[in-house]
PyMOL commands that place a pseudoatom at each C-alpha (Angstrom):
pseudoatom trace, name=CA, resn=UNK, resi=1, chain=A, elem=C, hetatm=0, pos=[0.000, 0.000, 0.000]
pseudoatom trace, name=CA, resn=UNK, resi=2, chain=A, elem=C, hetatm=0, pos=[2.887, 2.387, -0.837]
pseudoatom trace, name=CA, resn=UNK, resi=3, chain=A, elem=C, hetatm=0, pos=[1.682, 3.717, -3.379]
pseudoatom trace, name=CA, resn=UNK, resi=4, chain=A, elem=C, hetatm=0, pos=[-2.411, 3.521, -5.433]
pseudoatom trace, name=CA, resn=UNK, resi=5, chain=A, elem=C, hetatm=0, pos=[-0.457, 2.937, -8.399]
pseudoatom trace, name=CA, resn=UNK, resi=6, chain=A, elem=C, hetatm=0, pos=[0.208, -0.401, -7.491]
pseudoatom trace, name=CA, resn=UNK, resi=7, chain=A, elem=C, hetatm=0, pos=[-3.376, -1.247, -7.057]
pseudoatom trace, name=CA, resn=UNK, resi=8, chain=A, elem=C, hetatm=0, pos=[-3.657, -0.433, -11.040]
pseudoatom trace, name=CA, resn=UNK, resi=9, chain=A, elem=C, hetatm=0, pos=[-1.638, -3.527, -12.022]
pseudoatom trace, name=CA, resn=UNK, resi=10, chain=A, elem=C, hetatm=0, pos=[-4.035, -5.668, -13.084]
pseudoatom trace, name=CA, resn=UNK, resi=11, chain=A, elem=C, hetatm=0, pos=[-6.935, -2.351, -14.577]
pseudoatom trace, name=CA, resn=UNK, resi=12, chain=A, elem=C, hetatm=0, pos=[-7.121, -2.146, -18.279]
pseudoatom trace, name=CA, resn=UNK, resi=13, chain=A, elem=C, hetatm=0, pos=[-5.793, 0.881, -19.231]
pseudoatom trace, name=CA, resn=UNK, resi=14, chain=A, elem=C, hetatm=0, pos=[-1.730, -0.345, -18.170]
pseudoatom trace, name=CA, resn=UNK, resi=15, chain=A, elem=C, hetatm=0, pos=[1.224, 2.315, -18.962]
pseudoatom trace, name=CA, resn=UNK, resi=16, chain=A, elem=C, hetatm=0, pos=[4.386, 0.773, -20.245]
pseudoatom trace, name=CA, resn=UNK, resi=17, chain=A, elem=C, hetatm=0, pos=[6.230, 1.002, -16.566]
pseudoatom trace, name=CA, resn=UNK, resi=18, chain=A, elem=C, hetatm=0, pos=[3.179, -1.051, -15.304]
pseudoatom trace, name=CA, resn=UNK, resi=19, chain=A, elem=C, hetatm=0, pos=[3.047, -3.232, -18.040]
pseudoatom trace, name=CA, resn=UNK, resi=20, chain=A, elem=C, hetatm=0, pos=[6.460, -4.008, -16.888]
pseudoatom trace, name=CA, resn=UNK, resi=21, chain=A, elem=C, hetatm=0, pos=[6.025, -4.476, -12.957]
pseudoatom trace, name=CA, resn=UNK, resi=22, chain=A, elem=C, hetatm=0, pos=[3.384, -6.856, -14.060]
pseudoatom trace, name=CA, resn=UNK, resi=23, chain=A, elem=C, hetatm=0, pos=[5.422, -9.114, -16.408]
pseudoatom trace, name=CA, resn=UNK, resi=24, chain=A, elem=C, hetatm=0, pos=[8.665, -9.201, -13.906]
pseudoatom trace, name=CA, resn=UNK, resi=25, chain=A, elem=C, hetatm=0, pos=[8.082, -11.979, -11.884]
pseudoatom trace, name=CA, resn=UNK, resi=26, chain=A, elem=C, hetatm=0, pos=[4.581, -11.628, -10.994]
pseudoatom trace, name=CA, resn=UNK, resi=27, chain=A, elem=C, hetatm=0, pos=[4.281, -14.947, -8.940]
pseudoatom trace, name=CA, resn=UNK, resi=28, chain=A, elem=C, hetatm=0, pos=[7.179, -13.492, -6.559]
pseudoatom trace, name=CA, resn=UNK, resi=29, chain=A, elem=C, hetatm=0, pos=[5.179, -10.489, -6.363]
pseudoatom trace, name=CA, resn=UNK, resi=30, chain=A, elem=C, hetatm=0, pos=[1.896, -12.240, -5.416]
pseudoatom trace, name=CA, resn=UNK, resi=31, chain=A, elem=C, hetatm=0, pos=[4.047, -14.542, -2.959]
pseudoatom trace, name=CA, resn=UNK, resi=32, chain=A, elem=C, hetatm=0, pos=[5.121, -11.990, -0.863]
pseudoatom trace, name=CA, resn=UNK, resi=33, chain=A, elem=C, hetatm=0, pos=[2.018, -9.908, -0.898]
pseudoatom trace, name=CA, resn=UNK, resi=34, chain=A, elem=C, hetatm=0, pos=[0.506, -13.167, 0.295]
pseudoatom trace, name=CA, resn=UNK, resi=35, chain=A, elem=C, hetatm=0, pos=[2.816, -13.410, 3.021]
pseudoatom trace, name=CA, resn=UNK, resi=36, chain=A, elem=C, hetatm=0, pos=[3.188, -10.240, 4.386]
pseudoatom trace, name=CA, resn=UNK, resi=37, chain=A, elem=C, hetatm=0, pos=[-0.865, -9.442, 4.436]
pseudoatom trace, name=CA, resn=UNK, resi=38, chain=A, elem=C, hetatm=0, pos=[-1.208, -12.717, 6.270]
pseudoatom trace, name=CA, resn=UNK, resi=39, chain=A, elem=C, hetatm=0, pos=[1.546, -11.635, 8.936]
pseudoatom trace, name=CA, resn=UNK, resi=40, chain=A, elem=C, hetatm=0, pos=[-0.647, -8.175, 9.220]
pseudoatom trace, name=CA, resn=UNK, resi=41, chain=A, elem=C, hetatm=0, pos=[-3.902, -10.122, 9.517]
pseudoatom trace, name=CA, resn=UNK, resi=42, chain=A, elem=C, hetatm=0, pos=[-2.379, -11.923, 12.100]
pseudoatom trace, name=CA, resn=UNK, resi=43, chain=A, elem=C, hetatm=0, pos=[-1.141, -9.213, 14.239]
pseudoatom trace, name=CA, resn=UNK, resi=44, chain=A, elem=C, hetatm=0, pos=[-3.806, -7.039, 13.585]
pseudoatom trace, name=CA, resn=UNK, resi=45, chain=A, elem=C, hetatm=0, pos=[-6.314, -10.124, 14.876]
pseudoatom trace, name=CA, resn=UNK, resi=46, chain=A, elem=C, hetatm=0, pos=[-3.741, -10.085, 17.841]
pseudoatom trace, name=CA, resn=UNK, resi=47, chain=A, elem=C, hetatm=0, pos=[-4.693, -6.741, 18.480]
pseudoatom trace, name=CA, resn=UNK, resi=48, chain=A, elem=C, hetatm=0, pos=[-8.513, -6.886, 18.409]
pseudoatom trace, name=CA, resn=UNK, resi=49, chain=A, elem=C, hetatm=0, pos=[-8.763, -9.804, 21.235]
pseudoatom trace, name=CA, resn=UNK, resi=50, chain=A, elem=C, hetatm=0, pos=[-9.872, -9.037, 24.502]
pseudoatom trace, name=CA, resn=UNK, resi=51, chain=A, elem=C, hetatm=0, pos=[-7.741, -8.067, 26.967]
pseudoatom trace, name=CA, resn=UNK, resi=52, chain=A, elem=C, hetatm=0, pos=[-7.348, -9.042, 30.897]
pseudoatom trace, name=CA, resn=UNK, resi=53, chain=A, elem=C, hetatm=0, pos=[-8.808, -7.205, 33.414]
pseudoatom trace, name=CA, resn=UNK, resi=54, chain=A, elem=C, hetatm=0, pos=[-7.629, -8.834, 36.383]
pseudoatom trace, name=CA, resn=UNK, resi=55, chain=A, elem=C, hetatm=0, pos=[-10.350, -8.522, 39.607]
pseudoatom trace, name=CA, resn=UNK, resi=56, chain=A, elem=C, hetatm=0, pos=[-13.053, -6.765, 37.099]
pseudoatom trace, name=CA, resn=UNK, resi=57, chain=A, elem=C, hetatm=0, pos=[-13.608, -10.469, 35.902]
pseudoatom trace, name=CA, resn=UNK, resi=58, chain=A, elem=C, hetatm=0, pos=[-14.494, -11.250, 39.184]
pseudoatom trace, name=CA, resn=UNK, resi=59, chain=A, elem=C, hetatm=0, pos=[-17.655, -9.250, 38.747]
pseudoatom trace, name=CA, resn=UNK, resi=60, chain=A, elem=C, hetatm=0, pos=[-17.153, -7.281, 42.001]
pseudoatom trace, name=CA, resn=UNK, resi=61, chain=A, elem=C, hetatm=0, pos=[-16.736, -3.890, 40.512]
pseudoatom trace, name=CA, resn=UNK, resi=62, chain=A, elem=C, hetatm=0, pos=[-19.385, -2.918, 37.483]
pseudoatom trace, name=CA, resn=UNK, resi=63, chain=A, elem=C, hetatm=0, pos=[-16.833, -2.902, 33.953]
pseudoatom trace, name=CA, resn=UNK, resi=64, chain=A, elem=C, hetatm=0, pos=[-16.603, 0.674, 32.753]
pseudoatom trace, name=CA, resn=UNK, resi=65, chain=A, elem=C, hetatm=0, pos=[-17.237, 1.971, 29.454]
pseudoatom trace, name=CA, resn=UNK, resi=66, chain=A, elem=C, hetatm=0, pos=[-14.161, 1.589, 27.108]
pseudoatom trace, name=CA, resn=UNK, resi=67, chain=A, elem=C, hetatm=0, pos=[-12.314, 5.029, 26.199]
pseudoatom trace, name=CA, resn=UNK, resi=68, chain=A, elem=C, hetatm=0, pos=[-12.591, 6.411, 22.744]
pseudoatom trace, name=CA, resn=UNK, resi=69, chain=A, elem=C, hetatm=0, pos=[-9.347, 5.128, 22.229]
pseudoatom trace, name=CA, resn=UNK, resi=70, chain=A, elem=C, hetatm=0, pos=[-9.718, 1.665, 22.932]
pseudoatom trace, name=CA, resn=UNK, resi=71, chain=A, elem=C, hetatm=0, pos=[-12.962, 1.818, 20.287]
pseudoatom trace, name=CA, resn=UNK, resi=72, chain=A, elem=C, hetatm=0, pos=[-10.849, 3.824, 17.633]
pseudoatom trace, name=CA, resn=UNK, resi=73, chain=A, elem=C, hetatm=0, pos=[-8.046, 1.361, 18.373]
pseudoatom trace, name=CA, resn=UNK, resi=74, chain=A, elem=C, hetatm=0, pos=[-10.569, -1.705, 17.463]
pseudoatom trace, name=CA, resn=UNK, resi=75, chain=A, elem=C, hetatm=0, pos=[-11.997, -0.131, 14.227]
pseudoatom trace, name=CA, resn=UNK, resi=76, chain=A, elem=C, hetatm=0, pos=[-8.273, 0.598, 13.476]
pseudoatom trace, name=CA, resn=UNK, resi=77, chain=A, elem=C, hetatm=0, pos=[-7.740, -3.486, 13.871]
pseudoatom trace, name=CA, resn=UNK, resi=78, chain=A, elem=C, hetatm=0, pos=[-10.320, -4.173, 11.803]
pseudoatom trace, name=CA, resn=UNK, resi=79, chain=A, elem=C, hetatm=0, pos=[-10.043, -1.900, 8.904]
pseudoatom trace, name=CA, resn=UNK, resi=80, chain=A, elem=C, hetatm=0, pos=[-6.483, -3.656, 8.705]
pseudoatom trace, name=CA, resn=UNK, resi=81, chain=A, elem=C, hetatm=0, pos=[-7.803, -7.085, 8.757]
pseudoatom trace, name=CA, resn=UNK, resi=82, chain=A, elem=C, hetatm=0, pos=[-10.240, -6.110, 6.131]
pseudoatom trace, name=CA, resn=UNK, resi=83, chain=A, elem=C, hetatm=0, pos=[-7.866, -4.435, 3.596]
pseudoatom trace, name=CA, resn=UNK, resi=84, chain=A, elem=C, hetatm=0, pos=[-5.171, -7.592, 4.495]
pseudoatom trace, name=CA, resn=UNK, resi=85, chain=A, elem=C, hetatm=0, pos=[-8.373, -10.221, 3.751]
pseudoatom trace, name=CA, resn=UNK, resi=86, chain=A, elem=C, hetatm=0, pos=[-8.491, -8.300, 0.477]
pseudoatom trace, name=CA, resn=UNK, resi=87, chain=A, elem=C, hetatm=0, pos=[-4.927, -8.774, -0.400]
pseudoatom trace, name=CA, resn=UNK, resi=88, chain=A, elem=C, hetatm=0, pos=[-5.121, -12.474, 0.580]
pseudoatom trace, name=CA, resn=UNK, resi=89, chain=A, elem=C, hetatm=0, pos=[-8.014, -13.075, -1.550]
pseudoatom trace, name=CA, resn=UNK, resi=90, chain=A, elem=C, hetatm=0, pos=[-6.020, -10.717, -4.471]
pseudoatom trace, name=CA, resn=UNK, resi=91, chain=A, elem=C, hetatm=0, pos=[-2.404, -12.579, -4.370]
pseudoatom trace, name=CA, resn=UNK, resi=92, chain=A, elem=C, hetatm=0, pos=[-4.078, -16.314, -3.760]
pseudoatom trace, name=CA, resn=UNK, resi=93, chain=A, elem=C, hetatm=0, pos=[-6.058, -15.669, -7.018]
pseudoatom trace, name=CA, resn=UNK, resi=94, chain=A, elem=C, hetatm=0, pos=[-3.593, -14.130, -8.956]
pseudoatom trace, name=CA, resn=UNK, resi=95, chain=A, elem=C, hetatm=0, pos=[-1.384, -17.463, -7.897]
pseudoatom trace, name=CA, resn=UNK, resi=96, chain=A, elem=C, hetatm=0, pos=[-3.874, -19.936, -8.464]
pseudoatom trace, name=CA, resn=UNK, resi=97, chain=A, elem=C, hetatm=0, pos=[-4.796, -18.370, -12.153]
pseudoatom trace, name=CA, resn=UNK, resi=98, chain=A, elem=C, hetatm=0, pos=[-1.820, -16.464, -13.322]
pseudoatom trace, name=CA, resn=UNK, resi=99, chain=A, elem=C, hetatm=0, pos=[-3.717, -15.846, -16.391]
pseudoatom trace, name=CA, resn=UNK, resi=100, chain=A, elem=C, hetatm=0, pos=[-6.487, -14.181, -14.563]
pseudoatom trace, name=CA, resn=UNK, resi=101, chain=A, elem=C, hetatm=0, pos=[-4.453, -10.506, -15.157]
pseudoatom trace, name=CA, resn=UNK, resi=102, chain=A, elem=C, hetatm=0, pos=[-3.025, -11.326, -18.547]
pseudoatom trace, name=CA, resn=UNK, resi=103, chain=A, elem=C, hetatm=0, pos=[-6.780, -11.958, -19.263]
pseudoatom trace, name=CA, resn=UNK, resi=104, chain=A, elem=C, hetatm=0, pos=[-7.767, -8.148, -18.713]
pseudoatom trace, name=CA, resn=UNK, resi=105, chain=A, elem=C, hetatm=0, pos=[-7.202, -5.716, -21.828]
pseudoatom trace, name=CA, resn=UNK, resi=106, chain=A, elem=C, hetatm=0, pos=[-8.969, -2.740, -23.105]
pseudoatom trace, name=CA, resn=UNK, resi=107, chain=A, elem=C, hetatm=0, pos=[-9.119, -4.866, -26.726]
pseudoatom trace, name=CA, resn=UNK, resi=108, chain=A, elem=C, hetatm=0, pos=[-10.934, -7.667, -25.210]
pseudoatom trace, name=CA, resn=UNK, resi=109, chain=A, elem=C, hetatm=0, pos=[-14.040, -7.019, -24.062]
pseudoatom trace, name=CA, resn=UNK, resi=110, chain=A, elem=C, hetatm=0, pos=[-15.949, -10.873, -24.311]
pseudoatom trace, name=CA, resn=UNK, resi=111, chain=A, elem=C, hetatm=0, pos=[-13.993, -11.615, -20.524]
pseudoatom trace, name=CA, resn=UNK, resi=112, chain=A, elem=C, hetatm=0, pos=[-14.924, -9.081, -17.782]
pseudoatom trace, name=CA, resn=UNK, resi=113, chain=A, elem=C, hetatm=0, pos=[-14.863, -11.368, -14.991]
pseudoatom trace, name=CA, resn=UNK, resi=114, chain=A, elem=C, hetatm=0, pos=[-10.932, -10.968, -14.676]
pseudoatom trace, name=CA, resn=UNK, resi=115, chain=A, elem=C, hetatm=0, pos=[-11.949, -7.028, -14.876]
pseudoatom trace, name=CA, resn=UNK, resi=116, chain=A, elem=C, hetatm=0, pos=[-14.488, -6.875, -12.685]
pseudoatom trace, name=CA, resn=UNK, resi=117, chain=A, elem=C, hetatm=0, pos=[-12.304, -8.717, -9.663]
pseudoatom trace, name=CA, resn=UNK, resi=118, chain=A, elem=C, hetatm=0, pos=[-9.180, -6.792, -10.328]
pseudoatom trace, name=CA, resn=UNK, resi=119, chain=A, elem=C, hetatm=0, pos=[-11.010, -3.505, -9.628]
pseudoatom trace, name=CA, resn=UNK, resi=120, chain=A, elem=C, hetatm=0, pos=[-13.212, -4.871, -7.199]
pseudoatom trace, name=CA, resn=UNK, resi=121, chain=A, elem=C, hetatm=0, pos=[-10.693, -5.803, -5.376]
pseudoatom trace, name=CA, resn=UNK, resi=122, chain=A, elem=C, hetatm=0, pos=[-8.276, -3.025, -6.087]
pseudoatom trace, name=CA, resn=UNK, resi=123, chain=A, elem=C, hetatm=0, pos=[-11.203, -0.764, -4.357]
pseudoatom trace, name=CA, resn=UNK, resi=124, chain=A, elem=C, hetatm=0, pos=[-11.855, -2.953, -1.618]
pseudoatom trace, name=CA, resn=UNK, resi=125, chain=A, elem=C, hetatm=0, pos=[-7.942, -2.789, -0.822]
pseudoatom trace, name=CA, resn=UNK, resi=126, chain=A, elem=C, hetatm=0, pos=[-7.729, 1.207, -0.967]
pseudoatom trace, name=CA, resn=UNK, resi=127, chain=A, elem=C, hetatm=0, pos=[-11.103, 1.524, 0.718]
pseudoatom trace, name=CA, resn=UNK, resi=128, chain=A, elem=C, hetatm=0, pos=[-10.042, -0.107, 4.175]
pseudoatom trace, name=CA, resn=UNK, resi=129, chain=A, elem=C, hetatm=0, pos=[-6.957, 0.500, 4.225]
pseudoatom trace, name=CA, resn=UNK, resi=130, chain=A, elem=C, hetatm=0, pos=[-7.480, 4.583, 3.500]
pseudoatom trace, name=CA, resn=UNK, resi=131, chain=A, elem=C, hetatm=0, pos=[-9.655, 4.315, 6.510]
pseudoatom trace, name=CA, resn=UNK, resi=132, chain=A, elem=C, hetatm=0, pos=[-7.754, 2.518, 8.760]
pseudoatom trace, name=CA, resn=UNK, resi=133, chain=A, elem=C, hetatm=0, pos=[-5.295, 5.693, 8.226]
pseudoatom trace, name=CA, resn=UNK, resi=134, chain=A, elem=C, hetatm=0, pos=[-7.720, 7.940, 8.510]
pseudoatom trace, name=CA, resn=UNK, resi=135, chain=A, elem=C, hetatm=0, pos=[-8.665, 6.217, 12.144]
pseudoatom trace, name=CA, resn=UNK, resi=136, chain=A, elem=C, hetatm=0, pos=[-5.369, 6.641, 12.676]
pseudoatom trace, name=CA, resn=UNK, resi=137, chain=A, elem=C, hetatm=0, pos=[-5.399, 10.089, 12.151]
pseudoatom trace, name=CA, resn=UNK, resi=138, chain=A, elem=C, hetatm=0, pos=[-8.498, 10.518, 14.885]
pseudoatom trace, name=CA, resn=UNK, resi=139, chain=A, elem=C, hetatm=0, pos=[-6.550, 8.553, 16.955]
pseudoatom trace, name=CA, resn=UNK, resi=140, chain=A, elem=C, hetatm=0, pos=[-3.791, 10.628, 17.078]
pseudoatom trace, name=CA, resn=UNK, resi=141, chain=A, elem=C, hetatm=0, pos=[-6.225, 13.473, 17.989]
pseudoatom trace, name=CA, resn=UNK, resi=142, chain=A, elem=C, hetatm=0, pos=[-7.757, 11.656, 20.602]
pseudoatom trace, name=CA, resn=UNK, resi=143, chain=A, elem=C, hetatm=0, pos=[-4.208, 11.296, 22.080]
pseudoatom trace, name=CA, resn=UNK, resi=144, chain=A, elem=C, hetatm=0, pos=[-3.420, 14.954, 21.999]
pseudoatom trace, name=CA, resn=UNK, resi=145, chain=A, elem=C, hetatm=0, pos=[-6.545, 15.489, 23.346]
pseudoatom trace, name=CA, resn=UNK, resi=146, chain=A, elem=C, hetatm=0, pos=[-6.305, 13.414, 26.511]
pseudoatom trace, name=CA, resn=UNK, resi=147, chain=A, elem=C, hetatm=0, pos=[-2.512, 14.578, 27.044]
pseudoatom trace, name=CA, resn=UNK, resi=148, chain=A, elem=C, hetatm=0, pos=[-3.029, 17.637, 26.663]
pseudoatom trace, name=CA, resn=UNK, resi=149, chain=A, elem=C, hetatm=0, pos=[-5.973, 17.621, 29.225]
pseudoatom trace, name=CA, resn=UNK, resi=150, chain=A, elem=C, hetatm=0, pos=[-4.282, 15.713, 31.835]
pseudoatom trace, name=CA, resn=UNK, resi=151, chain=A, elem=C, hetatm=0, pos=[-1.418, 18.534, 31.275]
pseudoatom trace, name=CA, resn=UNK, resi=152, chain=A, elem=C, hetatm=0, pos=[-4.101, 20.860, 32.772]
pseudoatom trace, name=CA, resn=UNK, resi=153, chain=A, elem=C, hetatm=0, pos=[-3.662, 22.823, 29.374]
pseudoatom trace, name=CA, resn=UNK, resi=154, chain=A, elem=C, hetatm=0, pos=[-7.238, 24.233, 27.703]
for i in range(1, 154): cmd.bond("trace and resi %d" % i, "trace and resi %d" % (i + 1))
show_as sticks, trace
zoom trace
């Protein structure tokens, strides 16, 4: 997610450097995108389970309301494993059919399955993962927020 461009790989309308990106090694490409979204899904599932409580569990003391951040951290989680899930899904098709993006061209316009997929799932990727750094960004406001309040600063 360095860049959108990358998401354009498989669309129709391919420049000549993305022509290129495409046709070097593509299966090493999908491999590691495989890889690295399921280490991120991972972690990112790591990071949405509940945590311990210690003598709350007990059910001696009423469990309080969980701060903004702890919510904004969760939809933060889950964006991620949403936009990784989409990556999965991307790379583990594009290795399973490797003809699946040769199939897409702006000439050919009897197969728009392989079309239809790439930008589906070219949006889905940019969608979540856009808004998990968008979170990110009210997260980071939330932070300020608190600090500077508990600085006694207005």
């Amino acid at each position: 997610m360095a860049s959108p461009r990358l998401e354009t790989f498989c669309c129709p309308n391919r420049d000549a450097a993305t022509e290129f990106v495409v046709s070097f090694q593509p299966q090493l490409f999908a491999a590691l995108g495989l890889g690295s979204a399921a280490l991120s899904l991972l972690f990112a599932v790591l990071q949405m389970l509940p945590k311990r409580k210690g003598y709350r569990r007990l059910g001696l003391y009423p469990l309080p309301r969980p701060a903004s951040s702890s919510r904004i951290l969760f939809i933060i989680s889950l964006c991620d494993v949403l936009g990784c899930a989409g990556i999965i899904v991307r790379s583990s098709v594009w290795l399973g059919l490797p003809d699946v993006v040769d199939r897409v061209s702006s000439a050919n316009g009897t197969d728009v399955w392989p079309e239809v997929f790439c930008v589906g799932s070219a949006m889905w990727i940019q969608l979540f993962f856009s808004a998990s750094f968008w979170w990110t960004f009210c997260y980071a406001v939330d932070v300020f927020l608190v600090v500077k309040t508990s600085a006694g600063i207005r």
